[in-house]
Phi, psi and omega in degrees: 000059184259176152071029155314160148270108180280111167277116165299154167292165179299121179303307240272345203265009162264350179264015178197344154294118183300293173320033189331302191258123184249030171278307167323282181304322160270312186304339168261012180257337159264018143308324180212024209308009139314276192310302163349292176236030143285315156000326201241342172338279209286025191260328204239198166266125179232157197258327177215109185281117183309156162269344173209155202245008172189139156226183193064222185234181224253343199249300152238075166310125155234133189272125180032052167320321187229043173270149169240163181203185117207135190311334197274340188293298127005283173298321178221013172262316201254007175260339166312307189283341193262302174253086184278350156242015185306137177259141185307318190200153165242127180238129219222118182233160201291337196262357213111303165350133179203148171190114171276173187193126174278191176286332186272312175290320176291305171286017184256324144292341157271320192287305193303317183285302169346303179299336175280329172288311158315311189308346192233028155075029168299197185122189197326116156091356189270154183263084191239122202282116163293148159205068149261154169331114162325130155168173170312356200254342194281306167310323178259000172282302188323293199323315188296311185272323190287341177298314204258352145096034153301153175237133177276144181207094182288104187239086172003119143336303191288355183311164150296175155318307158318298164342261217299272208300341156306331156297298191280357132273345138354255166259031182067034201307124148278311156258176190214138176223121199254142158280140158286322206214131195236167172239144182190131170053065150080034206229127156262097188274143191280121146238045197275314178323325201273317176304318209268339175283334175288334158303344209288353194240030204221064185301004178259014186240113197261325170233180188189094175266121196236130177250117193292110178267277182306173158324118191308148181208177196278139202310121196289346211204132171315300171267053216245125181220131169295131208313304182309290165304321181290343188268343205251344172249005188281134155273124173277161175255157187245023165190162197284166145278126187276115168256187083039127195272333229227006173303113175320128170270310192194150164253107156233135164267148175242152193275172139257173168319329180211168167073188200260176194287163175244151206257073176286130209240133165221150195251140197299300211254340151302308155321309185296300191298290206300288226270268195312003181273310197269001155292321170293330194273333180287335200255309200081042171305133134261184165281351178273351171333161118229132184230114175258135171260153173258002178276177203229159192287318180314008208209159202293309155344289184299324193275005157271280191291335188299303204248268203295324177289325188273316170302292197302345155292315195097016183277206194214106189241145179252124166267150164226154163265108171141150165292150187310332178215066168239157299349330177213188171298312163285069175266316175317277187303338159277012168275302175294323163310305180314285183276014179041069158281136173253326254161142180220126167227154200187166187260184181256050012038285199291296144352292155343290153307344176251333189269328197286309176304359193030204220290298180340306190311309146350269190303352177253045141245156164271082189285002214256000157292332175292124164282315182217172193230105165250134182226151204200168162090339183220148148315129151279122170299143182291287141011274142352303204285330200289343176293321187283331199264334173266358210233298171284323180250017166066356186093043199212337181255124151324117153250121184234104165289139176223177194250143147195194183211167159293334185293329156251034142083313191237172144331121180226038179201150191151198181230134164293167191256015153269355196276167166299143170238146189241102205321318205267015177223178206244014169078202178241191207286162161285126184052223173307333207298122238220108186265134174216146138265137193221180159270184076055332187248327185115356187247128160297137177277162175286174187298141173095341191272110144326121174192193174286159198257143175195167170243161183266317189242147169276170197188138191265011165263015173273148138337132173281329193181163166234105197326144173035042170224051194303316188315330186278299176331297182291342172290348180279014176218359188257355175298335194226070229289153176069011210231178153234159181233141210256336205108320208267177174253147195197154176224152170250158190257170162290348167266007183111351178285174173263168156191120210267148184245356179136154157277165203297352170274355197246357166306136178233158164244117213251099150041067187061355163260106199294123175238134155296141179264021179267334195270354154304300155332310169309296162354275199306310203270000165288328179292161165286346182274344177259144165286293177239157193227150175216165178203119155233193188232130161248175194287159177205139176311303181299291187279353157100296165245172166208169183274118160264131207232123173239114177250125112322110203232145203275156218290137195085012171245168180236158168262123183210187194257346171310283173328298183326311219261352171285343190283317171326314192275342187292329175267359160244005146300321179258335156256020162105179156262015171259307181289001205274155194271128169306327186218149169210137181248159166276155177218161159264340190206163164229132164332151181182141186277181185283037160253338185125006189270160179267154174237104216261350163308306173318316215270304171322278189324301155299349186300300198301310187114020189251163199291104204283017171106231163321020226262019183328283213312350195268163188293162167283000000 
């Protein structure tokens, strides 16, 4: 597994990136990974600051165990007080729409909603499921239950009716705070219909605070309250509730493959401490920064780089509502001209879309405030990365590909924007973080062997639990003696990078050769003619599988049998004559969940005719 490509980082990213050696930099943070992220206690607020910062095992950890805290004190009390007018968020709707809101104004909007939920007898430990739209009113519902030492459960907007309600019986929601209504491509999508159907089965939900953009219409809820009013009759509280550093913070679910989605559980002082220190150390963000995330609050991103990573920093972030490329294909790049975004983090989904708008679009802006590019949630194509870094970034932006989970709260794998980059790997651990490919025991494979991907060491932004599930919780530690097991498939190079291939469920085998379907893609997306690509595997009498192939093809190409038959071959020049797809269909679209991952489960499953799992997370 030799003869990567190697990319210098951008001269310009030592001048403003801290972290010259990053060699340097992990070899003394898994030197001492206790000092390691003792380091960092005294960054945040504590009401009683722990004495110690880890006890246990890789299976049950405790982080700053007898520390008390609450997170908004770390986030908004105390950036209220030093910089009361900094601003917090620039909020971007797709029509135009714009509305900042500072450090002062924000905790002045969580204490008023905060009160009100006292006032209706939320509090410590109690569960209230959000599902408003990105935006600011969404952020400050988060803020408002953590604030009161509530646990918040973010449930995407876009979901169905089924979703959302299997979540919010799930954990027992008392309450549920809602959007009527989101915009997306020139659209006021109504959602009241998918709430009123999910209340209809969710007998633990005592209140339903809705906050209105449409039209008033009749009432979802016996005790149905208005956003506006419920907050103007409220006494703010003036000060946080203290819990517990090991206090449930937040539930988000994720799907699996079969059965209902899992209650991924994270604690106010392991989040905080682990995913902001290493948000601040990956990107090198300051508060004179603007950093736009493209994710939704609804998703493991958002509640990291959005929120809890970006306030606790001070940085200044921009969200926008609505899709990326509405009104038009530039829609990103006249955003970053407008508002001078230094830092992106955003998914190859997302990338993708933008390589479809193709290059130009790029050049008729004034890009030179971006610094850097971060993408997560997927493989990055090589293709893809050389489109952001030669086309977007001018040869001048850091792209840095990363790795993470809902499980591990942050990126917890990737390239720094001094390091050198290499397009075809997905780089190495952040800091402490202790990465291995291993075998069925738990023994490292050699350098080139595909095999699970897994960590060794605890951290304190890994997940605590899978709500009213320990058993599902202990299988990520019991298959693999000594391991967490991520799902995913992984190879190590000889110098140590990772380059993660997808997960171990979307692998297929073609007459003994196990394939990824990302180096299929990769392929497919070197041509000029595909916008997107997807590859799974079907059954085939002789070879056990074969490649099935799905394109998008980008403006200005025909679906011919020519074409068919040039893509064919383009993939089996660069990924092999094993790999090249028996069938490849044109398409108008690929399946995806709304975070942006393909789904490539979805797509086997209609091929077989069998039952695709999960389907909440997937797009309309």
């Amino acid at each position: 597994m030799n003869g990567a490509t190697i990319v210098p980082p951008p001269a310009a990213a030592a001048s403003w990136y801290s972290i010259g050696d990053a060699d340097a930099w992990r070899d003394a943070a898994s030197a001492d990974r206790q000092a390691y992220w003792a380091s960092f206690v005294d960054g945040f607020v504590w009401s009683h600051r722990p004495s110690q910062v880890f006890e246990g095992s890789l299976r049950e950890p405790h982080w700053f165990a007898d520390g008390e805290l609450n997170v908004t004190e770390s986030c908004l009390d105390r950036h209220a007080a030093s910089h009361p007018d900094a601003i917090a968020y620039h909020y971007e709707r797709e029509d135009g729409a714009s509305r900042g809101i500072s450090y002062a104004e924000l905790l002045d909007e969580v204490n008023r909603l905060a009160g009100a939920l006292r006032a209706d007898g939320i509090g410590r430990g109690d569960r209230v499921v959000i599902s408003i739209p990105l935006s600011i009113e969404a952020i400050v519902a988060m803020l408002a239950c953590a604030r009161l030492g509530a646990i918040h459960c973010v449930v995407f907007a876009g979901l169905g009716s089924d979703a959302l309600a299997e979540r919010i019986r799930d954990v027992g929601a008392r309450c549920v705070l809602a959007g009527d209504v989101t915009f997306r491509r020139g659209r006021a999508i109504d959602l009241r219909p998918i709430l009123s159907a999910a209340l209809a089965g969710t007998p633990s939900v005592e209140r339903v605070v809705l906050w209105r953009r449409g039209p008033e219409g009749p009432p979802l809820h016996p005790r149905e309250a208005d956003w506006e009013a419920y907050r103007a009759g409220a006494t703010p509280v003036r000060s946080a509730t203290i819990v517990a550093a090991e206090a449930p913070l937040f539930i988000l679910h994720t799907s699996g493959t079969t059965g209902k989605p899992k209650g991924i559980v994270h604690g106010h002082g392991g989040f905080l401490v682990g995913a902001a220190s290493i948000f601040a150390a990956m990107t090198g963000l300051t508060p004179d920064d603007v950093f736009l995330c493209t994710s939704d609050v609804g998703w493991m991103t958002g509640h990291m780089q959005m929120v809890y990573g970006a306030l606790a920093n001070r940085y200044c972030s921009v969200i926008r509502e609505g899709a990326p490329d509405h009104p038009a294909g530039d829609a990103t790049y006249e955003l970053v001209e407008r508002r001078r975004i230094t830092q992106i983090y955003t998914t190859p989904t997302y990338a993708r879309m933008l390589l479809r708008a193709g290059a130009a679009a790029a050049q008729r802006y004034d890009l030179s405030s971006l610094r850097a590019i971060y993408l997560g949630g997927e493989p990055l194509n090589a293709p893809v990365w050389r489109f952001l870094f030669e086309d977007v970034g001018r040869g001048r932006v850091a792209v840095c590909q990363h790795w993470g989970q809902t499980e591990t709260g942050a990126p917890s794998l990737g390239f720094l924007p001094t390091e050198p980059i290499r397009p075809e790997r997905t780089g190495r651990g952040f800091g402490p973080l202790a990465f291995d490919v291993v075998d069925g025991e738990g023994r490292t494979l050699p350098a080139g062997t595909q095999g699970p991907f897994v960590m060794r060491a605890p951290w304190p932004h890994m997940f605590t639990g899978v709500w009213n599930d320990p058993e599902r919780f202990a299988a990520y530690f019991e298959r693999i003696p000594g391991c967490y097991e991520t799902g995913d498939v992984a190879r190590r190079d000889d110098e140590g990078y990772f380059e993660v291939i997808g997960r171990a469920d979307d692998m297929f085998n073609v007459a003994g050769h196990l394939l990824a379907p990302a180096s299929i893609e990769t392929a497919l997306l070197a041509h000029p003619a595909c916008g997107e690509a997807a590859a799974i595997g079907i059954p085939d009498a002789l070879r056990g599988e074969v490649v099935k192939a799905f394109v998008v093809l980008r403006e200005g190409y025909a679906p011919t049998d020519a074409l068919r038959l040039e893509l064919r071959t383009a993939v089996a020049q660069r990924a092999g004559p094993i790999a090249a797809p028996a069938v490849l269909d044109f398409v108008a679209a690929i399946p995806k969940t709304r975070s942006g991952k393909i789904m490539r489960r979805f797509l086997r499953a209609r091929e077989l005719g069998t039952d695709p799992g999960d389907m909440s997370t997937a797009e309309d």
